[in-house]
C-alpha positions as a LaTeX table, in Angstrom:
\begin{tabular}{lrrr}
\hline
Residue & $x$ (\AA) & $y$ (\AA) & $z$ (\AA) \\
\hline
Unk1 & 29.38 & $-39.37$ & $-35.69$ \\
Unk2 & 27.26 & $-40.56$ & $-33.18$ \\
Unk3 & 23.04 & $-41.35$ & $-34.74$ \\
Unk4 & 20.33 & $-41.28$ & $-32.99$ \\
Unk5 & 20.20 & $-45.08$ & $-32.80$ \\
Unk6 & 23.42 & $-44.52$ & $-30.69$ \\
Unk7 & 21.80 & $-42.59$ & $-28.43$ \\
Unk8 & 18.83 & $-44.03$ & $-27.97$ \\
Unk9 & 20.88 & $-47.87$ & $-27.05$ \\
Unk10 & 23.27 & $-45.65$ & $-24.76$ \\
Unk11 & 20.22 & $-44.22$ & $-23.03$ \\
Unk12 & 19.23 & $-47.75$ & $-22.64$ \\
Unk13 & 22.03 & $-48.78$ & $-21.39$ \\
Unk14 & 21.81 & $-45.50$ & $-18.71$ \\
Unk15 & 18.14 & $-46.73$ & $-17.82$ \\
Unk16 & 19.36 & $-50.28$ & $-16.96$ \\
Unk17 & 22.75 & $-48.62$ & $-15.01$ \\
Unk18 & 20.74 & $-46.11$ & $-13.22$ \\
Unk19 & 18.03 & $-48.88$ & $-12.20$ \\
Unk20 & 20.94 & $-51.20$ & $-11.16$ \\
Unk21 & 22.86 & $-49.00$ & $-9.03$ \\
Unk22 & 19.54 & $-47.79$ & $-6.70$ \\
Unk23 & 18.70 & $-51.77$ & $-6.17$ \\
Unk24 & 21.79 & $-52.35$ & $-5.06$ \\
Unk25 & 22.35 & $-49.36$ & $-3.34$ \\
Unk26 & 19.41 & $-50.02$ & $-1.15$ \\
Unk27 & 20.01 & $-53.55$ & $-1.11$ \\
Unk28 & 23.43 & $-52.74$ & 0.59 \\
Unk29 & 21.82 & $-50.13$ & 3.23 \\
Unk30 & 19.25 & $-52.39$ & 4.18 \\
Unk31 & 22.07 & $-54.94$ & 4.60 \\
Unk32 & 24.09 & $-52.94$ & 7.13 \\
Unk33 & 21.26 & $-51.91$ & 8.63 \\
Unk34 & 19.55 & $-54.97$ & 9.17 \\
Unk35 & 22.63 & $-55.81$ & 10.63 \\
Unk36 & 23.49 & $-52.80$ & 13.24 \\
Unk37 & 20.19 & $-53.39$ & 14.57 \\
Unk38 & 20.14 & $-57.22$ & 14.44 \\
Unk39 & 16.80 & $-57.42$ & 12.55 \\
Unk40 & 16.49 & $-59.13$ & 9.26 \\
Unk41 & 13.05 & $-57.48$ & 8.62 \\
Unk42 & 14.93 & $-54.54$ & 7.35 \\
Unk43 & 17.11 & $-56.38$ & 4.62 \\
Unk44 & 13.55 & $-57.59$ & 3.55 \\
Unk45 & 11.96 & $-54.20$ & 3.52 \\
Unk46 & 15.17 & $-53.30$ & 1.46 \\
Unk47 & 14.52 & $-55.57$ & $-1.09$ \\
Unk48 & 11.21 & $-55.22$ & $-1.43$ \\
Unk49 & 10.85 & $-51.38$ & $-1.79$ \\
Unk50 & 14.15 & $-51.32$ & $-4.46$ \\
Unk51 & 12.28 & $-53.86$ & $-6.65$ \\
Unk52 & 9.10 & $-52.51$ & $-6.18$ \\
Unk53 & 9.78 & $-48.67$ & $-6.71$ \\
Unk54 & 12.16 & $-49.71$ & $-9.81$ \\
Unk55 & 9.55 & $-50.78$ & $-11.41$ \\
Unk56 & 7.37 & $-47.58$ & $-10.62$ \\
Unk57 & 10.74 & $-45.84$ & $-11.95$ \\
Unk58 & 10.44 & $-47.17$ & $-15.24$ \\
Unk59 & 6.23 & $-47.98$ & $-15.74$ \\
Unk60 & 4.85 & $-44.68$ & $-13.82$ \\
Unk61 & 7.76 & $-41.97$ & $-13.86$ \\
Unk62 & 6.12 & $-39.89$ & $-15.68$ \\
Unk63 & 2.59 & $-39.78$ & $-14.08$ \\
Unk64 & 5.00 & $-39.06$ & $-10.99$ \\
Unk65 & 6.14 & $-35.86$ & $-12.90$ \\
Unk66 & 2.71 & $-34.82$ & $-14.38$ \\
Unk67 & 1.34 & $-34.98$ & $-10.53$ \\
Unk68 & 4.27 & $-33.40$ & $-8.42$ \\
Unk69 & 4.16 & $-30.70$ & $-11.34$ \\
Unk70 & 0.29 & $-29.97$ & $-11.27$ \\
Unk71 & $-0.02$ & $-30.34$ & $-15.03$ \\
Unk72 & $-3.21$ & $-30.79$ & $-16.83$ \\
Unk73 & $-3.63$ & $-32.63$ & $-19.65$ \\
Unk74 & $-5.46$ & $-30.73$ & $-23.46$ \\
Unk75 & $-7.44$ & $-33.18$ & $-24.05$ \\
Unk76 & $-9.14$ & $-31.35$ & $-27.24$ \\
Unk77 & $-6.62$ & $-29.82$ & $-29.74$ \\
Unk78 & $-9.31$ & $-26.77$ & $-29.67$ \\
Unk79 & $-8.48$ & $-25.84$ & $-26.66$ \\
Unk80 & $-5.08$ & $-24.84$ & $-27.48$ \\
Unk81 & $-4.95$ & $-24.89$ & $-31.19$ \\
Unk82 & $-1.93$ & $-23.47$ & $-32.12$ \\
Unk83 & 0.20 & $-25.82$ & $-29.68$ \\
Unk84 & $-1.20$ & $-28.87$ & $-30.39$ \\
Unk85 & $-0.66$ & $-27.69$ & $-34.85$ \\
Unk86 & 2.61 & $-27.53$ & $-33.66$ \\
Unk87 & 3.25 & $-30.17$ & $-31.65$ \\
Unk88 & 1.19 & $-32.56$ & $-34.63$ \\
Unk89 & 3.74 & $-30.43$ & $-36.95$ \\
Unk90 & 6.77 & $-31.43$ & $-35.49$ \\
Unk91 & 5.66 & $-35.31$ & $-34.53$ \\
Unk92 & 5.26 & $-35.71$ & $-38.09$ \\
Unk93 & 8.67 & $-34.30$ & $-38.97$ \\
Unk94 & 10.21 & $-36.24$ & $-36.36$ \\
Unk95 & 8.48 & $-39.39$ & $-37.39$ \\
Unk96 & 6.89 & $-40.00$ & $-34.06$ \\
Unk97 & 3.74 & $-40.25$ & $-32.79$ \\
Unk98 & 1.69 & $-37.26$ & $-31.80$ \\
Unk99 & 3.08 & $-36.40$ & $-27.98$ \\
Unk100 & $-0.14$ & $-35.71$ & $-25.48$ \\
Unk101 & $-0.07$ & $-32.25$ & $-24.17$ \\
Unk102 & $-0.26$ & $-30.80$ & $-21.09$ \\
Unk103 & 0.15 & $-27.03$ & $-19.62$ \\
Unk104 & 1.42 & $-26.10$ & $-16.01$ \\
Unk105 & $-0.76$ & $-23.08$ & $-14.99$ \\
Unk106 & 2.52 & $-20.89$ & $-14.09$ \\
Unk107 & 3.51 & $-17.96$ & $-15.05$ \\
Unk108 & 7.15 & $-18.52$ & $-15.96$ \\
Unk109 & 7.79 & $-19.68$ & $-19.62$ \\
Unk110 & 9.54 & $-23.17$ & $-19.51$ \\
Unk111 & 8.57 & $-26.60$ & $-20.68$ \\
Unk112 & 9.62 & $-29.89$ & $-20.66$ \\
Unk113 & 9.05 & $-33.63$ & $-21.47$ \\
Unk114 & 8.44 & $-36.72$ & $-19.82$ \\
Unk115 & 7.67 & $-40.43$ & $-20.42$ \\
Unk116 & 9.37 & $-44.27$ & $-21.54$ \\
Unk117 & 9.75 & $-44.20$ & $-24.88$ \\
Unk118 & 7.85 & $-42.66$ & $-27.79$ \\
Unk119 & 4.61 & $-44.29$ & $-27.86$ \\
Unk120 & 3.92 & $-42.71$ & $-24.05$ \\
Unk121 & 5.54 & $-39.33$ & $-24.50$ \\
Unk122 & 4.29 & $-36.38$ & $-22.71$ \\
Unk123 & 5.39 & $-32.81$ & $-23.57$ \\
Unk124 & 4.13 & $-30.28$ & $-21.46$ \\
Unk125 & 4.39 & $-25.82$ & $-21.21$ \\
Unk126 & 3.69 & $-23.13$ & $-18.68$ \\
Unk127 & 1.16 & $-20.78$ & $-19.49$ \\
Unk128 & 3.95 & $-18.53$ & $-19.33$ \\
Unk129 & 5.75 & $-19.93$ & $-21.97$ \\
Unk130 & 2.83 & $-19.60$ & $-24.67$ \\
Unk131 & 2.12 & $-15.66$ & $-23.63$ \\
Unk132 & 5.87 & $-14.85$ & $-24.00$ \\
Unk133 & 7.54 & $-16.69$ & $-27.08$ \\
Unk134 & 6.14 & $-15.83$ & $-30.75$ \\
Unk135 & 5.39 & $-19.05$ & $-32.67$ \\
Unk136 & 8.56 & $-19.29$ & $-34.44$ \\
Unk137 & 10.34 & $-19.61$ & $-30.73$ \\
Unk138 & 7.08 & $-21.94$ & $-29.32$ \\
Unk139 & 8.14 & $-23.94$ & $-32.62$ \\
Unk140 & 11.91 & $-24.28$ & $-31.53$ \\
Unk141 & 11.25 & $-24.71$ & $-27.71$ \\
Unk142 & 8.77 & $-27.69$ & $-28.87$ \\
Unk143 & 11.18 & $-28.84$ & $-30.99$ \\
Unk144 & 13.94 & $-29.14$ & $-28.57$ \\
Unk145 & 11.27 & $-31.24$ & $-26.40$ \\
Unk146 & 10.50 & $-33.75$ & $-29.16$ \\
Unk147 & 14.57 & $-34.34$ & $-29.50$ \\
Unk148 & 14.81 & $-35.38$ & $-25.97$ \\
Unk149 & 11.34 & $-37.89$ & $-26.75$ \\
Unk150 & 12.98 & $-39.14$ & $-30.26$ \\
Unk151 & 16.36 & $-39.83$ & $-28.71$ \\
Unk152 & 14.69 & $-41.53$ & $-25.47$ \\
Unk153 & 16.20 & $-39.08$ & $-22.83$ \\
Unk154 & 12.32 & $-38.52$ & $-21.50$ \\
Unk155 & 13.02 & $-42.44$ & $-20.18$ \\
Unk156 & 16.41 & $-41.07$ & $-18.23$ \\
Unk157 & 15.09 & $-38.16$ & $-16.92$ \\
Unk158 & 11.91 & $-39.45$ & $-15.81$ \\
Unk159 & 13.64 & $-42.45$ & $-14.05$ \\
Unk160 & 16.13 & $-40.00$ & $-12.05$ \\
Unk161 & 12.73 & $-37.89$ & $-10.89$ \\
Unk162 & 11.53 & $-41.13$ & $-9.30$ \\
Unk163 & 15.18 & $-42.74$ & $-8.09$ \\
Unk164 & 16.77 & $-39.63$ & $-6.73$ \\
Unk165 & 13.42 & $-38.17$ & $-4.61$ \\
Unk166 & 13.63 & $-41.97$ & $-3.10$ \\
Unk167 & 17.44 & $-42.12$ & $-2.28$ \\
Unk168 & 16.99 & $-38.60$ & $-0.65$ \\
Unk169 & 13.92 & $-39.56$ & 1.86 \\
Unk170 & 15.93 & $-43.35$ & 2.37 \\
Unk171 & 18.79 & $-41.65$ & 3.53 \\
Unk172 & 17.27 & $-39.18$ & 5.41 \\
Unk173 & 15.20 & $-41.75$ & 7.25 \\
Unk174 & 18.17 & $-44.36$ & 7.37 \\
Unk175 & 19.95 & $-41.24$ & 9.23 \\
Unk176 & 17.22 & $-40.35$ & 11.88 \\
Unk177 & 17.37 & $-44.27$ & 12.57 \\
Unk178 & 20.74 & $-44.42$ & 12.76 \\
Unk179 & 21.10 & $-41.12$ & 15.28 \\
Unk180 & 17.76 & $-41.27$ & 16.94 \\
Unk181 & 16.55 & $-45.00$ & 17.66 \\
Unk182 & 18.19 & $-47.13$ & 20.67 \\
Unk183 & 20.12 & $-49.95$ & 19.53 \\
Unk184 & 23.05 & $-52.18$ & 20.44 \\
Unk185 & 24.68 & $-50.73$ & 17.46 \\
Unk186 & 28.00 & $-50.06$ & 20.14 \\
Unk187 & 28.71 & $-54.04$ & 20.24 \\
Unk188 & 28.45 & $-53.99$ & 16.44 \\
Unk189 & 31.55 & $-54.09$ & 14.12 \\
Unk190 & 32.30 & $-50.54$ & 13.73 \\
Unk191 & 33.23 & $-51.26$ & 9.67 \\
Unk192 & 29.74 & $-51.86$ & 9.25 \\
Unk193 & 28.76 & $-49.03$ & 11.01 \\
Unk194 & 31.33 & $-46.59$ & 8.93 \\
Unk195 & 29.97 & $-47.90$ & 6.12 \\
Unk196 & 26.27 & $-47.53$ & 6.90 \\
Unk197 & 26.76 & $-43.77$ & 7.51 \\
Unk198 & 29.20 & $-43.42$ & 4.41 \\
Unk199 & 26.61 & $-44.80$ & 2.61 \\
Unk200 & 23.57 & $-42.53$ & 3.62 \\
Unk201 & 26.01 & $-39.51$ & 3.21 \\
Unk202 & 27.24 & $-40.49$ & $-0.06$ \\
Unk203 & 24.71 & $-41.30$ & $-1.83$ \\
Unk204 & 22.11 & $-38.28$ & $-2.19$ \\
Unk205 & 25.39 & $-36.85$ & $-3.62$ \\
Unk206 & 26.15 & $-39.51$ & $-6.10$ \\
Unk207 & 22.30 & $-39.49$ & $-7.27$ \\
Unk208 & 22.67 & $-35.35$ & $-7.71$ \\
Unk209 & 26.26 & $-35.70$ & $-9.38$ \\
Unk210 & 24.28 & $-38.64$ & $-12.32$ \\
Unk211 & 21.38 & $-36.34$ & $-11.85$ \\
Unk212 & 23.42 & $-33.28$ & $-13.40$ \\
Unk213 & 25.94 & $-35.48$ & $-15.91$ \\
Unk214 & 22.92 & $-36.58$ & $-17.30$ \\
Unk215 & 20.80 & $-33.64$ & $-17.97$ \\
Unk216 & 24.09 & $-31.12$ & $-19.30$ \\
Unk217 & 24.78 & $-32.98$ & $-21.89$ \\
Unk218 & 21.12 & $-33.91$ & $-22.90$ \\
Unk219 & 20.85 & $-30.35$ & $-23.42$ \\
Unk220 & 22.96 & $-29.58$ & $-25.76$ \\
Unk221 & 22.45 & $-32.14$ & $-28.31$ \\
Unk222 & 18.62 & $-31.78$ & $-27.58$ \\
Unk223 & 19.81 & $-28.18$ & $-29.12$ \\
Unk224 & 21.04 & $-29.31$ & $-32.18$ \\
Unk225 & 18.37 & $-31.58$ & $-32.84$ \\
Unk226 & 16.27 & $-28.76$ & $-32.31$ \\
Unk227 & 17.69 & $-26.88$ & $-35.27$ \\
Unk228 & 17.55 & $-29.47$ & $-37.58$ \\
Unk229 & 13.75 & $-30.28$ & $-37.34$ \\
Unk230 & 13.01 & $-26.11$ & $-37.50$ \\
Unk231 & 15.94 & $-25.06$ & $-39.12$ \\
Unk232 & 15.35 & $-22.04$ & $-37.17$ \\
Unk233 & 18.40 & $-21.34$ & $-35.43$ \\
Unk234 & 17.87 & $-17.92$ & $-34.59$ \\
Unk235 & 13.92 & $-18.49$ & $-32.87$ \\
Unk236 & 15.81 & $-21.49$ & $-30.44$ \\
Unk237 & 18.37 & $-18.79$ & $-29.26$ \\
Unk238 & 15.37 & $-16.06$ & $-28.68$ \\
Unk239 & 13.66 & $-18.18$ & $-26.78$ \\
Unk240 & 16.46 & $-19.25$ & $-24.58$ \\
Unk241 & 17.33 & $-15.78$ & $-24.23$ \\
Unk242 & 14.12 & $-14.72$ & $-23.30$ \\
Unk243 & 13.42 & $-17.61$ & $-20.65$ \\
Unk244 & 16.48 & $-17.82$ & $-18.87$ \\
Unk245 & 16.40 & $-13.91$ & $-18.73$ \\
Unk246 & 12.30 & $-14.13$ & $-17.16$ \\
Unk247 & 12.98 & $-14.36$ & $-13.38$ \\
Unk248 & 9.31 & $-15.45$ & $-12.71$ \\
Unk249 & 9.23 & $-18.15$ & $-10.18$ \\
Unk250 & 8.01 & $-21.35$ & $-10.65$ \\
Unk251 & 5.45 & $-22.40$ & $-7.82$ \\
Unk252 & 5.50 & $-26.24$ & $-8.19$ \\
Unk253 & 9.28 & $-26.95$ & $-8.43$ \\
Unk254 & 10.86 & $-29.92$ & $-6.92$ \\
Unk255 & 14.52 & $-30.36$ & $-6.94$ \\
Unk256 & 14.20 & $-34.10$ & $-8.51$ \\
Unk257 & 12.47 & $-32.95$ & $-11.47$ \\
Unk258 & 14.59 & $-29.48$ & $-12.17$ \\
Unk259 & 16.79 & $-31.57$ & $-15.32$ \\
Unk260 & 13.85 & $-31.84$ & $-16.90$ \\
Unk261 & 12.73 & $-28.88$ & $-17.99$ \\
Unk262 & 14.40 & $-26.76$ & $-20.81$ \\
Unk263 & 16.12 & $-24.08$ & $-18.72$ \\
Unk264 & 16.31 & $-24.32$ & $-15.15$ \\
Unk265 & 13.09 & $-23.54$ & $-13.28$ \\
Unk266 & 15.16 & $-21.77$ & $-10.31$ \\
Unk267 & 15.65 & $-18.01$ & $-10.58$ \\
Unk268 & 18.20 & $-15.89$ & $-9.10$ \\
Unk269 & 21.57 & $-15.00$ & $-9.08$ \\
Unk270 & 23.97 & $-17.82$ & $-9.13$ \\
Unk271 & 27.44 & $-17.45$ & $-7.53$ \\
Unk272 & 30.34 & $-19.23$ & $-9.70$ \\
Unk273 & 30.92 & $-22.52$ & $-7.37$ \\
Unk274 & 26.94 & $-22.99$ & $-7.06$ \\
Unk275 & 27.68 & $-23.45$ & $-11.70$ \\
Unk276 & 29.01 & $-26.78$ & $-10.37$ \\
Unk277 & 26.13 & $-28.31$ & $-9.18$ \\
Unk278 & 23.69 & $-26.23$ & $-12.25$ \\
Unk279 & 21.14 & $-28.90$ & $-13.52$ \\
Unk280 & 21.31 & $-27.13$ & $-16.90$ \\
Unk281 & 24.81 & $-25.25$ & $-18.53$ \\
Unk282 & 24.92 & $-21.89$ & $-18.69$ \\
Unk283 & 22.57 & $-20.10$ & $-21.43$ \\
Unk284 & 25.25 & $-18.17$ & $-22.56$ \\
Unk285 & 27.02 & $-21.74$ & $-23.57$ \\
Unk286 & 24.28 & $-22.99$ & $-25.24$ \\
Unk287 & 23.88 & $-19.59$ & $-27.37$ \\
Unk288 & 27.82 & $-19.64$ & $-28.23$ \\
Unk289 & 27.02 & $-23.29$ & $-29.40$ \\
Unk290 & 24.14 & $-22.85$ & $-31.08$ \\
Unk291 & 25.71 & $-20.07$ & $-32.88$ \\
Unk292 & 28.63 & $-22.25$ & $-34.37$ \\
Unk293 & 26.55 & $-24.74$ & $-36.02$ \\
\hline
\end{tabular}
């Protein structure tokens, strides 16, 4: 059975892969690019931007998330007192240091957590969340959060926040280039040019597909963990009932950072083929696994 030393090197090992694969992925457009329209300047722009925002990925992700999010930050534990007892509560239990806190003025309950490793941890809550679940449920929601912090799946899902928002807008501009800007692109070898527009195709898709692997499975063992710093099996499922079943919208919602948060912040009804491409598995599947530990 897997420990949470496992998962903590795996996610490690994730950071370095996911990190890896946008360097060379913009590395490669840049290349064919640079290429198609016979200026080197581009392969250097390339280069620079996938070093440069790789580092951003892994030192400032979660400032990133805080600010696209609109979160504020409790800077006194009076001014929520009962959160930040139970967040201190829970640290302690854990055997990590006290998260900061933050709350998202919205009105739909949902919460999340962000940052590299322990020692910069954020965990942050809609106002929502704290005026619907009792404190048993605040308890196992919180709880959940601090699992994803211990086991260093804040560091994954904060680096996908940053890497997929800039693979989106890189393709998207490496399109417009491609479709809209004069170049002698028709006396270039057309293999270059297939793979150029495979590329920019491909590859918002491949950052959604790691984007969703990622964050399903994080859930459920963030779950379990949940359970075993409460052992209150029964206040998790409540509140997972109650905030998937809340169809308050979230105002400040950005498709990069949906994984993160503990259910998914989009409301509606979802057809059966739109399950595939879910950030977060189905409620009802974390209940029915809950329920059988």
């Amino acid at each position: 059975m897997a420990t949470v030393y496992d998962q903590i090197s795996s996610n490690n090992r994730k950071a370095f892969f996911l990190i890896f694969f946008f360097l060379i992925f913009v590395i490669f457009i840049g290349w064919v690019f640079s290429y198609v329209y016979d200026n080197v300047f581009i392969l250097y722009f390339a280069v620079i931007l996938s070093s440069v925002m790789s580092f951003i990925s892994y030192y400032e992700s979660d400032k990133i998330v805080l600010t696209m999010s609109s979160a504020v930050e409790v800077k006194k534990k009076e001014d929520s007192l009962e959160l930040y007892r139970i967040v201190e509560n829970l640290a302690i239990t854990a055997g990590i240091p006290t998260p900061k806190i933050y709350i998202l003025e919205e009105g739909q309950p949902n919460a999340f957590a962000t940052g590299r490793d322990e020692k910069h941890a954020v965990i942050a809550v809609t106002r929502g969340l704290l005026e619907t679940l009792n404190k048993r449920e605040l308890s196992a929601v919180i709880a959940h959060e601090m699992a994803h912090i211990k086991g260093k799946d804040v560091l994954i899902g904060s680096i996908v926040v940053v890497l997929v928002g800039i693979i989106a807008i890189l393709s998207d501009t490496f399109m417009r280039m491609f479709f809209f800007s004069g170049s002698d692109s028709d006396n270039k070898n057309p293999i270059f040019i297939a793979l150029g527009i495979v590329g920019i195709i491909l590859a918002p898709i491949a950052a959604t597909l790691i984007q969703l692997a990622v964050s399903r499975k994080q859930e459920f063992k963030a779950d379990a963990s949940s359970i075993l710093l409460t052992r209150d099996k029964e206040a998790l499922i409540s509140a997972l009932i109650k905030i998937s079943s809340n169809r308050t919208p979230l105002k400040k919602i950005n498709n990069a950072t949906a994984h993160l948060y503990i259910s998914s912040p989009f409301k509606g009804k979802v057809e059966w083929y739109s399950k595939i491409f879910m950030t977060h598995p189905p409620v009802e599947d974390r209940v029915k696994a809950l329920e059988n530990l």
